[in-house]
TIRO-2110 file (N, C-alpha, C; in Angstrom, 1 decimal):
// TIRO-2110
-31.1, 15.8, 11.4, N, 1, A
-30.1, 16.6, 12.2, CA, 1, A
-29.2, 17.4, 11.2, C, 1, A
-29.2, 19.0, 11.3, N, 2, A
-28.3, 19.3, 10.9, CA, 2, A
-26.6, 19.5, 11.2, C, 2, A
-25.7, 19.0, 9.7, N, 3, A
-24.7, 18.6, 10.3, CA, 3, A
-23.8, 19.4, 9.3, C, 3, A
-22.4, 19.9, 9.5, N, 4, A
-22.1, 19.9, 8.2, CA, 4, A
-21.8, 19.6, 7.4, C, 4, A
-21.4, 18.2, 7.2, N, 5, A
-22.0, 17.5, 6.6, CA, 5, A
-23.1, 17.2, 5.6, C, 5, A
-24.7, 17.9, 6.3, N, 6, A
-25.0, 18.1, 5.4, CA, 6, A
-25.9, 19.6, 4.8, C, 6, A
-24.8, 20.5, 5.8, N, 7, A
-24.9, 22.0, 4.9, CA, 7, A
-23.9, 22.4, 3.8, C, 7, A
-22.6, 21.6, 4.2, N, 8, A
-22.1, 22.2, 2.8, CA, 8, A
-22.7, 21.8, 1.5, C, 8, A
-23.2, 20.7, 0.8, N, 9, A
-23.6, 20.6, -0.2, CA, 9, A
-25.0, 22.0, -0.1, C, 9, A
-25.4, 22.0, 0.6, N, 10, A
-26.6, 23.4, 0.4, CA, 10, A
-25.8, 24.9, 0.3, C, 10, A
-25.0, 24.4, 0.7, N, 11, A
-24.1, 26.1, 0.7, CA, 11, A
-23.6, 26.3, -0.5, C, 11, A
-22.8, 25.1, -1.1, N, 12, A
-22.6, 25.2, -2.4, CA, 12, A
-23.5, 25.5, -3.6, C, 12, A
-24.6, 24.9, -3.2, N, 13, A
-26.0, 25.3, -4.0, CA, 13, A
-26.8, 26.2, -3.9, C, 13, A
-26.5, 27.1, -2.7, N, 14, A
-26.9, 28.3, -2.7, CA, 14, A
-26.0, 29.3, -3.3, C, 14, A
-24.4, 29.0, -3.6, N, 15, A
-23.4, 29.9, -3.9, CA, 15, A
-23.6, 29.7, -5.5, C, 15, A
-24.0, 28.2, -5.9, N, 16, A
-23.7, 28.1, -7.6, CA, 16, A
-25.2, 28.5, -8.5, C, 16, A
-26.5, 28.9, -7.4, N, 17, A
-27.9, 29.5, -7.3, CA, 17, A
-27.5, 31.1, -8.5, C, 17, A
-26.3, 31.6, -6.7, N, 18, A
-26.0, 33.1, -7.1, CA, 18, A
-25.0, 33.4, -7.7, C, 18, A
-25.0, 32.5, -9.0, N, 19, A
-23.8, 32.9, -10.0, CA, 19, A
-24.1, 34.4, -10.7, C, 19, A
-22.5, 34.8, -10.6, N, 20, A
-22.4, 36.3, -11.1, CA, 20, A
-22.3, 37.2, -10.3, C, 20, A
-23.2, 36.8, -8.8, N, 21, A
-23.0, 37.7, -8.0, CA, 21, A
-21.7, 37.6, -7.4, C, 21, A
-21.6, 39.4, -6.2, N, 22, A
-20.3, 38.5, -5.3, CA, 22, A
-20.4, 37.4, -4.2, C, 22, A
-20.8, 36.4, -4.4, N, 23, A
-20.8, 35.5, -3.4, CA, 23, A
-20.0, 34.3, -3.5, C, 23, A
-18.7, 34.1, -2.6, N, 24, A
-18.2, 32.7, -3.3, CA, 24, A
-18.3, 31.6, -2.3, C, 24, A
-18.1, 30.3, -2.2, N, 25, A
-17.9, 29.7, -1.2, CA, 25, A
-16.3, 28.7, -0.9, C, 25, A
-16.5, 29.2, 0.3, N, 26, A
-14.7, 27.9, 0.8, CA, 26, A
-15.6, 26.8, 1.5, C, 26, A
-15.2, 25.9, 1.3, N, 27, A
-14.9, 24.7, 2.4, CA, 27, A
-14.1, 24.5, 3.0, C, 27, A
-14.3, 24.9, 4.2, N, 28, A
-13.8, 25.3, 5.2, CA, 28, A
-12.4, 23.8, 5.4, C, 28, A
-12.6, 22.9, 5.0, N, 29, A
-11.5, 21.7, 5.1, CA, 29, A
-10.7, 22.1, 4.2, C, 29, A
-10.8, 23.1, 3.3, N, 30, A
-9.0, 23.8, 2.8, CA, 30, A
-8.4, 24.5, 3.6, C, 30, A
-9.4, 25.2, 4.6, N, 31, A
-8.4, 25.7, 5.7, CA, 31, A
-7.9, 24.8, 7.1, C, 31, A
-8.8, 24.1, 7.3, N, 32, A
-8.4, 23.2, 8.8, CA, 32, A
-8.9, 21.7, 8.1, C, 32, A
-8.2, 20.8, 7.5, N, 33, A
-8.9, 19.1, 7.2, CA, 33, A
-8.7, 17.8, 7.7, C, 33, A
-9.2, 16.9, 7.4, N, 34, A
-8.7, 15.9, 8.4, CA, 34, A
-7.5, 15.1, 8.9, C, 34, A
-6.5, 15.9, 8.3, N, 35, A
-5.4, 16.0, 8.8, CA, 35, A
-4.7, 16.8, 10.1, C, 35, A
-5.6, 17.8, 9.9, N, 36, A
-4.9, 18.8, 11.2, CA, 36, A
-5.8, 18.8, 12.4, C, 36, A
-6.8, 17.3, 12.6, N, 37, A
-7.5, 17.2, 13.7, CA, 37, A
-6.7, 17.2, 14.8, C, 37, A
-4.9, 17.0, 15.0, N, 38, A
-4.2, 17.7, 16.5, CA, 38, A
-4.6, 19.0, 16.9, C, 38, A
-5.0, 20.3, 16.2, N, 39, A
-5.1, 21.2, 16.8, CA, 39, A
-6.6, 21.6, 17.0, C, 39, A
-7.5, 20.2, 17.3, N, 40, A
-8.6, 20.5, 17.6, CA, 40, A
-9.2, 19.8, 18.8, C, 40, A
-8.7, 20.8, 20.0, N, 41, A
-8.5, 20.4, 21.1, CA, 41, A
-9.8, 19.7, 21.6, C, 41, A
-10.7, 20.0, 21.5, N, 42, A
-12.0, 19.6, 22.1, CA, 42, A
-12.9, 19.1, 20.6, C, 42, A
-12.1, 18.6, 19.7, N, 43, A
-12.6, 17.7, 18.4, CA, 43, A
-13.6, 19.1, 17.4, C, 43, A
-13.7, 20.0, 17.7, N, 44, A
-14.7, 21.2, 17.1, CA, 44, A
-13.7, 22.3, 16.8, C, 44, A
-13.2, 23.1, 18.3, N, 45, A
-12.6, 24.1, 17.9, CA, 45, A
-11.1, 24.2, 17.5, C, 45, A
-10.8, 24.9, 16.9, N, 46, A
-9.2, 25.1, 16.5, CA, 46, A
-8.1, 25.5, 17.7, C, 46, A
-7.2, 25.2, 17.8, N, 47, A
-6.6, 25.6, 19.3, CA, 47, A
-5.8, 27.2, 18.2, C, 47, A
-4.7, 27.6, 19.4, N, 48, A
-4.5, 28.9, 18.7, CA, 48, A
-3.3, 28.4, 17.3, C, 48, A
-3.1, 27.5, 17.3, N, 49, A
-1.9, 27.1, 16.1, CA, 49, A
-2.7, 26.6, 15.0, C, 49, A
-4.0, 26.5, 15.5, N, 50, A
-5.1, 26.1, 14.0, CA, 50, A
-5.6, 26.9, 13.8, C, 50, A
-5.6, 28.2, 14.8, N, 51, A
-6.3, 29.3, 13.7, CA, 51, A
-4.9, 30.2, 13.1, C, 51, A
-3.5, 29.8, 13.2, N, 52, A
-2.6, 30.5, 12.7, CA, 52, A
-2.8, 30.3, 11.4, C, 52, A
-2.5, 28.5, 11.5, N, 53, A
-2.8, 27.7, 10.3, CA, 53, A
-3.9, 27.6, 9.3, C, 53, A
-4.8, 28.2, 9.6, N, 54, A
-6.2, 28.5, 8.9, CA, 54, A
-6.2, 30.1, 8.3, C, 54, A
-5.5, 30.8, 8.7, N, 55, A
-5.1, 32.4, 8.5, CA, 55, A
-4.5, 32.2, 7.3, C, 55, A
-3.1, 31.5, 7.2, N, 56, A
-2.0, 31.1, 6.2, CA, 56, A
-2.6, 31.1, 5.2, C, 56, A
-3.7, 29.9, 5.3, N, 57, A
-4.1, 29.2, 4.4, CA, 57, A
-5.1, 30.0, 3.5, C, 57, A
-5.8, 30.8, 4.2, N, 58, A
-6.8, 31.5, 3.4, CA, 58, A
-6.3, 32.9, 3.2, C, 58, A
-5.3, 33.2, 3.4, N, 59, A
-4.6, 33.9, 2.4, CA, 59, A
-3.9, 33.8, 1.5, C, 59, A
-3.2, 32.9, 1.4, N, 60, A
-2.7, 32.2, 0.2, CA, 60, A
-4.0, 31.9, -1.1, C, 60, A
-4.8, 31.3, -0.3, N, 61, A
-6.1, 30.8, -1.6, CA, 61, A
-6.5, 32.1, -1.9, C, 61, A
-6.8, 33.0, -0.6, N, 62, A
-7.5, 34.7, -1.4, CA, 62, A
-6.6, 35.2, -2.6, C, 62, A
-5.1, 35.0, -2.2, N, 63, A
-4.3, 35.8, -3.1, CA, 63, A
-4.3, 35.2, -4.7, C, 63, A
-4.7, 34.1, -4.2, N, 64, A
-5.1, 33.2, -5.7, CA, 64, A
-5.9, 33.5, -6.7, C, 64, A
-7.1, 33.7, -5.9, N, 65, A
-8.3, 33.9, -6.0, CA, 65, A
-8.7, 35.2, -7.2, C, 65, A
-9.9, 34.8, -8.5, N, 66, A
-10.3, 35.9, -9.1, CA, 66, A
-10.8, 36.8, -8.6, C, 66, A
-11.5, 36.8, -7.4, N, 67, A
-12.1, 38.0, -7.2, CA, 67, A
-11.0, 38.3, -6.0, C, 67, A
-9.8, 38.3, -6.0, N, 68, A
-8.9, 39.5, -5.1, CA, 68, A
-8.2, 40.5, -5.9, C, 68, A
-8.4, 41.3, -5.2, N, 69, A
-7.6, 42.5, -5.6, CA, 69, A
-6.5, 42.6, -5.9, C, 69, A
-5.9, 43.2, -7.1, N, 70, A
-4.1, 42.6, -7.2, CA, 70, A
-3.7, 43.7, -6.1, C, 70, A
-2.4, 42.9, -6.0, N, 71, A
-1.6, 43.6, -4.8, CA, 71, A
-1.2, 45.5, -4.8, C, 71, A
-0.4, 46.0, -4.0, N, 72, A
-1.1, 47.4, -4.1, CA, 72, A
-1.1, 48.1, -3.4, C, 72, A
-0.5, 49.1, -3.2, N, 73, A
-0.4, 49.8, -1.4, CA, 73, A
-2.2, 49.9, -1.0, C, 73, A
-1.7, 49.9, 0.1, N, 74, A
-3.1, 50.2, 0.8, CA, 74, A
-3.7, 51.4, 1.1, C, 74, A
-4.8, 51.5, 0.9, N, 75, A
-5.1, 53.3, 0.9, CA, 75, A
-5.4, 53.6, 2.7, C, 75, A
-5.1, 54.5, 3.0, N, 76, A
-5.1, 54.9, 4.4, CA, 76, A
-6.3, 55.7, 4.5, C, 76, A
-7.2, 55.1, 5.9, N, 77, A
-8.3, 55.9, 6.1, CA, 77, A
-8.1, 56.9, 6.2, C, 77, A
-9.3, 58.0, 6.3, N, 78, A
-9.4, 59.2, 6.5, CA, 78, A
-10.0, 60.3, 7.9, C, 78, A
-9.2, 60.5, 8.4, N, 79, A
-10.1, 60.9, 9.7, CA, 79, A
-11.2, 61.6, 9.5, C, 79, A
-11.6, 62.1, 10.3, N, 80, A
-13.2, 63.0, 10.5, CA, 80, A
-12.9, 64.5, 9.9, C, 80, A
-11.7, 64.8, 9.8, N, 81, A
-11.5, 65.9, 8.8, CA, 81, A
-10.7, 66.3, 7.6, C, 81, A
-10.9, 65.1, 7.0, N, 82, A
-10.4, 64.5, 5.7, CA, 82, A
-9.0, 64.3, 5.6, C, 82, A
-8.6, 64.3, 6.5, N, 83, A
-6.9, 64.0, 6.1, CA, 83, A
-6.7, 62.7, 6.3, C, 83, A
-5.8, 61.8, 5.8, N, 84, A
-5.7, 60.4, 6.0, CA, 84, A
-5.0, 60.5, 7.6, C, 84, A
-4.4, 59.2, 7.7, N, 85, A
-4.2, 59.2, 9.2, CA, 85, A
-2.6, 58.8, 9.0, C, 85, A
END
């Protein structure tokens, strides 16, 4: 039976496979763990205050993180006749 249980160990071995490339992996229990099983209304999904809490969280680790961008204005798209918007 697959569970996650027993895909994260594959996931990680598929991520530590493609070292060098861009591929990293989270486990997903630094964003929602078994501590914050209250906001998992039906025991699976996140209610809307666990995916606030899961947002937080993985922006804080991204901003940590080596492969993020340092901070930085953001560049503004460009419409269909080259001027930004």
């Amino acid at each position: 039976m697959l569970t996650l249980s027993t895909v994260r160990p594959i996931l990680e071995q598929v991520v530590a496979d493609r070292a060098g490339e861009p591929v990293h992996y989270l486990d997903g229990r630094r964003l929602l763990g078994p501590g914050d099983v209250h906001h998992l209304h039906d025991r699976l999904h996140p209610d809307a205050a666990g995916y606030v809490l899961m947002g937080e969280r993985f922006v804080a680790l991204a901003r940590e993180a080596a492969w993020s961008p340092p901070p930085g204005p953001v560049a503004q798209p460009e419409t269909s006749t080259g001027t930004s918007l």
